[in-house]
VOBA-634846 format. One record per residue (C-alpha): residue number from 1; residue in one letter; x negated, y negated, z. Coordinates in steps of 0.05 Angstrom, whole numbers, plus 32768, in hexadecimal, padded with zeros to 4 digits. Layout:
N
NUM / a / X / Y / Z
...
//
This chain:
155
1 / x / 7F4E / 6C7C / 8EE8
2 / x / 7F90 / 6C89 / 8F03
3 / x / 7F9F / 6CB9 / 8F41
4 / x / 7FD0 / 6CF7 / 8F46
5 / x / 7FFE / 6CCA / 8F73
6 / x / 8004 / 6C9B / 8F3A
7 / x / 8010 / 6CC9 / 8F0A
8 / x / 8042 / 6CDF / 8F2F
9 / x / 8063 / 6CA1 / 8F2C
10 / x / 806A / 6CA1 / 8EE7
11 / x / 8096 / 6CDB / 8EE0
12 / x / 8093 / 6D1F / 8ECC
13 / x / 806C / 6D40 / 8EA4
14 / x / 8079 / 6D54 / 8E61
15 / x / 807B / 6DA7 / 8E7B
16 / x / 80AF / 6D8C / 8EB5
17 / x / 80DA / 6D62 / 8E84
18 / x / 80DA / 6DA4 / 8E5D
19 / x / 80E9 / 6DD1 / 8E96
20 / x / 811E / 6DA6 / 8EB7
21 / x / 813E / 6DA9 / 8E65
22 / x / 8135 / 6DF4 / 8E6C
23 / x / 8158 / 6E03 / 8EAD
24 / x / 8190 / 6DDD / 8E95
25 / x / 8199 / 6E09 / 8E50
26 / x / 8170 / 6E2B / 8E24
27 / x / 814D / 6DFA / 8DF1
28 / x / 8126 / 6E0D / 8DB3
29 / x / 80DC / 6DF5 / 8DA9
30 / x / 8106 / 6DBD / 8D73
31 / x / 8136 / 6DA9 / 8DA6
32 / x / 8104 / 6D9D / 8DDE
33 / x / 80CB / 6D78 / 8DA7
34 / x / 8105 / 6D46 / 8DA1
35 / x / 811A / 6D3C / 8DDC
36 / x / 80D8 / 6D33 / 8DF9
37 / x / 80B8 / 6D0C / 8DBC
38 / x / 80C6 / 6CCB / 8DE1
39 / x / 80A2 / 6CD6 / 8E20
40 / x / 805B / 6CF6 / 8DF9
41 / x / 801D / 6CC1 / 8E13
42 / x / 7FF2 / 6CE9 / 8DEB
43 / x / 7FF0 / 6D0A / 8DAC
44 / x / 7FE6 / 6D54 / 8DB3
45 / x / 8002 / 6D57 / 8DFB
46 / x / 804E / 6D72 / 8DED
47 / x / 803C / 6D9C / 8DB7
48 / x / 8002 / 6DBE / 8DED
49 / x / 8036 / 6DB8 / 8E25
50 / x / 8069 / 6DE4 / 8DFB
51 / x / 803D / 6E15 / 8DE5
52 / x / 802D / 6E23 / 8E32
53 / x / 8072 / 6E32 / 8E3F
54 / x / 8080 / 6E56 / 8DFA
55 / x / 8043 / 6E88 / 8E14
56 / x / 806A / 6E92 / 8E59
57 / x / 80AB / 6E9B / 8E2D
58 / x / 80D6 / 6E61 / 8E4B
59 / x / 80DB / 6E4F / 8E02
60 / x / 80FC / 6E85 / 8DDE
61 / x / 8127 / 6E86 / 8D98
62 / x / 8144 / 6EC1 / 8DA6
63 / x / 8168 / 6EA8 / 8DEE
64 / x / 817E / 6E6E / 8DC7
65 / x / 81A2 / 6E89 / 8D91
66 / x / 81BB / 6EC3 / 8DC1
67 / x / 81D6 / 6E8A / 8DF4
68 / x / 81FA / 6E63 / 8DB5
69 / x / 821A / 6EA7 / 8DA1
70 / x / 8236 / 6EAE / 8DEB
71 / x / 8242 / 6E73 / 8DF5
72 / x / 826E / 6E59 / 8DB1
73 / x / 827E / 6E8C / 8D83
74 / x / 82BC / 6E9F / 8DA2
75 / x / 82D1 / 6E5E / 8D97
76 / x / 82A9 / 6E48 / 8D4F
77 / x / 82A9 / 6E63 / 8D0D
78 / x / 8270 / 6E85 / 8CEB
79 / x / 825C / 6E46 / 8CC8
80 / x / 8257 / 6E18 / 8D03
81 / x / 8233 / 6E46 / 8D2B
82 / x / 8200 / 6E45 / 8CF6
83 / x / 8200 / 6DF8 / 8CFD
84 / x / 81F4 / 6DF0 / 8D3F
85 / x / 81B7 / 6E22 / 8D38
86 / x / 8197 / 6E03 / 8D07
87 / x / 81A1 / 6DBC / 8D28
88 / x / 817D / 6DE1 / 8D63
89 / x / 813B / 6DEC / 8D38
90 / x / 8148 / 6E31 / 8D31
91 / x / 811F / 6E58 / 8CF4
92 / x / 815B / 6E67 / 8CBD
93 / x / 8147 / 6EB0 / 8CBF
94 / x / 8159 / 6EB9 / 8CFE
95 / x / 819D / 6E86 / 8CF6
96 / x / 81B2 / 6EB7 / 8CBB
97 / x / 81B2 / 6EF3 / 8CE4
98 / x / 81D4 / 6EDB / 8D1B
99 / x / 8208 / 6EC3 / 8CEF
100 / x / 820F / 6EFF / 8CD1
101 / x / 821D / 6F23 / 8D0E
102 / x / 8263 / 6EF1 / 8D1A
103 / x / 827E / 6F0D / 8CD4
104 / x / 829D / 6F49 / 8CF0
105 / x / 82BB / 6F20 / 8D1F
106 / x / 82CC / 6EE1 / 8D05
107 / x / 8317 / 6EF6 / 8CEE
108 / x / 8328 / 6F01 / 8D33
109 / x / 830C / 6EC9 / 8D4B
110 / x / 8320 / 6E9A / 8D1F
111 / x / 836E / 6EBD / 8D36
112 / x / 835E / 6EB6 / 8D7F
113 / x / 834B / 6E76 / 8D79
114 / x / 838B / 6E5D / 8D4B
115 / x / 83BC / 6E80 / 8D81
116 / x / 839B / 6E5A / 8DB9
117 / x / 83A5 / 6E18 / 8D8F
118 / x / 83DE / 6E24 / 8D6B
119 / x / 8405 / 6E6B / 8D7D
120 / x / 843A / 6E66 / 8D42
121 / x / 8433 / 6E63 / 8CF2
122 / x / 843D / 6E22 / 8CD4
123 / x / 8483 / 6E15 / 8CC1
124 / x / 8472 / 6DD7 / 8C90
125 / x / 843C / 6DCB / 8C63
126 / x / 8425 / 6D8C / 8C8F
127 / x / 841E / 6DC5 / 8CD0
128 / x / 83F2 / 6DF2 / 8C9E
129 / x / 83C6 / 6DBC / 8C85
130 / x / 83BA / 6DA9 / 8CDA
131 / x / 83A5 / 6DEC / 8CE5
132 / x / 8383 / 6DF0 / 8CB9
133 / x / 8354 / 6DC0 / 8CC2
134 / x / 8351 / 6DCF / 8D06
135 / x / 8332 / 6E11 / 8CF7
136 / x / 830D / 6DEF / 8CC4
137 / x / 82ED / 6DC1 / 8CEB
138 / x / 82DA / 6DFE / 8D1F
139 / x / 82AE / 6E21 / 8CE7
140 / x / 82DB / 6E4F / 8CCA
141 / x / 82E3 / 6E65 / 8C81
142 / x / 8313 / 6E51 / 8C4E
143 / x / 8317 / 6E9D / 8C45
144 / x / 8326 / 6EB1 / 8C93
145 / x / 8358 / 6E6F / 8CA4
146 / x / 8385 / 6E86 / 8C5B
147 / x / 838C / 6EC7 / 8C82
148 / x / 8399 / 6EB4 / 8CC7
149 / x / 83CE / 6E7F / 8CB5
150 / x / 83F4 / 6EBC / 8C86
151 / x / 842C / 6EE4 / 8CB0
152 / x / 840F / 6F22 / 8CA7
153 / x / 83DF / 6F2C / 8CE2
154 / x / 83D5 / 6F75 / 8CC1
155 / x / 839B / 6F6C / 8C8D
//
């Protein structure tokens, strides 16, 4: 039988891991179940330990997907928003509205971001094919890069 001061020496315990993850950023329930998979002595224990703090709503969906929207859309394209959210565990119903809420947006975006980058049309084929990977490689459509690399800012 071991003591509390022993324990202690072992490290923290699965619900501090999981805190000290969640003061850092917001994690899903996925995110945090791999991350802590490693240190589980017991089968049972980090499933019980993040139910606990899904009850007392330190786990929550919702303030994940809100703090990816915040934090990268203005810089990502619909489609690698959506990546990242799914890579966080996050249930596709919930992925595919949030996505759905950059549409309306993701023209300008997809512009800001080009100007910040780039600020003038290609002038060669070879400049076009750059940017456009660049905004390619950021999540944006086919579709939305065609119309931010025309002249015509007016569409």
């Amino acid at each position: 039988m071991t003591s509390k001061r022993e324990e202690g020496r072992a490290g923290p315990s699965l619900k501090g891991r999981a805190l000290r993850l969640l003061s850092q950023r917001e994690h899903s329930r996925a995110e945090l179940e791999r991350k802590l998979r490693k240190y589980e002595e017991e089968p049972g224990t980090l499933a019980r330990a993040l139910d606990e703090l899904a009850a007392k709503d330190f786990i929550s969906e919702t303030r994940v997907v809100q703090s990816v929207l915040h934090q990268r859309s203005g810089r990502l394209g619909a489609a690698r928003v959506r990546q990242e959210l799914l890579h966080k565990g996050i249930a596709p119903e919930a992925v595919a509205q949030a996505v759905a809420s950059l549409q309306d947006t993701e023209l300008d975006r997809a512009r800001d971001v080009w100007r910040r980058r780039f600020g003038e049309l290609p002038q060669d084929m070879t400049q076009r094919a750059r940017q456009a990977r660049f905004l390619l490689a950021r999540g944006f459509s086919s579709a939305v890069i065609g119309k931010v690399l025309r002249a015509d800012f007016d569409d």
